[in-house]
C-alpha angles and dihedrals in degrees: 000000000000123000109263119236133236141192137214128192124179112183109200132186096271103007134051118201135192128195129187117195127189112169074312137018109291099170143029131185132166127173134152124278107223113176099296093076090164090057094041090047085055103044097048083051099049085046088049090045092056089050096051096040100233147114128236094243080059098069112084087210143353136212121202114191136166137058102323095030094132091059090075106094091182093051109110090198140019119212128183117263083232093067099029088063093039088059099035092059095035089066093039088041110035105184090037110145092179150017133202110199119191112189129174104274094019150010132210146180127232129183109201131180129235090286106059100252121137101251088183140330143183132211144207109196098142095089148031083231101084087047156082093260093063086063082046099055097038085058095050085056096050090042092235122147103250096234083062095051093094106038087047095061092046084077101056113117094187115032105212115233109256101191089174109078089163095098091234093054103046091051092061087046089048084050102053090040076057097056097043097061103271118153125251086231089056099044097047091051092051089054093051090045099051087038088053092044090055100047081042090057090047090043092058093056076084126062083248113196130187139281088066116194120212112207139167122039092324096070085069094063110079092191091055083043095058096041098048085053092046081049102039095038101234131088103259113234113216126202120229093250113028096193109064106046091104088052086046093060099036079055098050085032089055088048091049094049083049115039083049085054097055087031082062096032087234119143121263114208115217133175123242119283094238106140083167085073083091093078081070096067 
């Protein structure tokens, strides 16, 4: 009998991710939300689908999780963010304690157990400041590309001190370092080290144990890396890819619920496969 498939999709604030597994990952697809998150949920799943070569009536089920996880009609559970990237790292990073997670409009830090089950976690989502978008915002003001923004700041020999963490303020005393010479490099490693200091701050809330597991946007960024390890006192592990991790676990989440189902002989509900729903919207 052949391994039955499964699909993840997590569809964050700013990103939305899909995720086919069958036995391994056959297929990977990230592209931004926007305010149409039904479309966008149809379209990464019909990409994933032609990577994978296969067709929706083909996944045995599928788990939909993040921020905009009820806008996924063919989802045939949804499943909090929280437990989807506990059990994503848990399978890339087996002995993981703890991860921290930066998204685009907030971050967050879960302790899980061995089995890749959240234990306890804490939250900012009040502000853009704890978050990717902070990064996002700073460069803007800079006018850096934001996929220069880390290794930028790697070559600071002198991080500014950035006292504002609030996004509004730090952009005026950005601004005015700016304006009194400061370097781009300085500057950049200032605003990765107040922005570590504060997720750190969040993370110990917890009692936060290594190995420690970065996860979302910000594990694209090697400054903000390197300052979060200096903050949190571990070296921080990165997966390859930072963003899937959430669509990972709601697609190993999906085959446990339902290789549990058919090990009990016990019905699965599942929605219809109509990816064409998405003419509707």
């Amino acid at each position: 009998m052949q391994p039955s498939i499964y699909a993840g999709i997590d569809i964050g604030s700013t990103m939305t991710k899909a995720i086919i597994l069958h036995d391994e990952i056959v297929a990977q697809v990230i592209g931004p939300t926007g305010a149409e998150h039904r479309s966008l949920a149809f379209q990464v799943m019909e990409t994933a689908l032609e990577q994978a070569g296969v067709d929706i009536q083909s996944i045995s089920y599928i788990v939909s999780t993040g921020y905009g996880r009820i806008n996924v009609p063919f989802a045939d559970k949804q499943i909090t963010e929280i437990s989807c990237h506990a059990r994503g790292i848990a399978h890339l990073f087996p002995t993981a304690k703890s991860i921290v997670d930066i998204g685009g409009q907030d971050s967050k830090a879960i302790s899980i157990n061995s089995a890749g089950r959240p234990v306890d976690f804490v939250m900012n989502d009040k502000c853009a400041a704890g978050s990717g978008r902070f990064v996002e915002i700073i460069a803007d003001t800079l006018g850096i590309d934001l996929s220069e923004v880390g290794a930028t700041s790697l070559r600071s020999d002198r991080p500014a001190r950035i006292s504002n963490i609030c996004t509004i303020w730090a952009q005026q005393e950005v601004a005015a370092q700016i304006a009194a010479g400061e370097s781009v490099e300085n500057i950049l490693a200032g605003v990765h080290d107040a922005l570590a200091g504060k997720i750190a701050r969040m993370a110990k809330r917890l009692r936060l144990e290594g190995p420690v597991v970065l996860t979302g946007g910000g594990g694209k960024n090697p400054g903000l890396i390197a300052a979060l390890s200096r903050h949190l006192g571990y070296e921080v592990l990165v997966p390859k890819e930072p963003l899937i991790t959430g669509a990972l676990g709601a697609a190993l989440l999906g085959r446990e619920l339902y290789e549990k189902a058919i090990k009990n002989n016990t019905p699965i509900a599942t929605q219809p496969r109509l990816l064409d729903r998405v003419k509707l919207y």
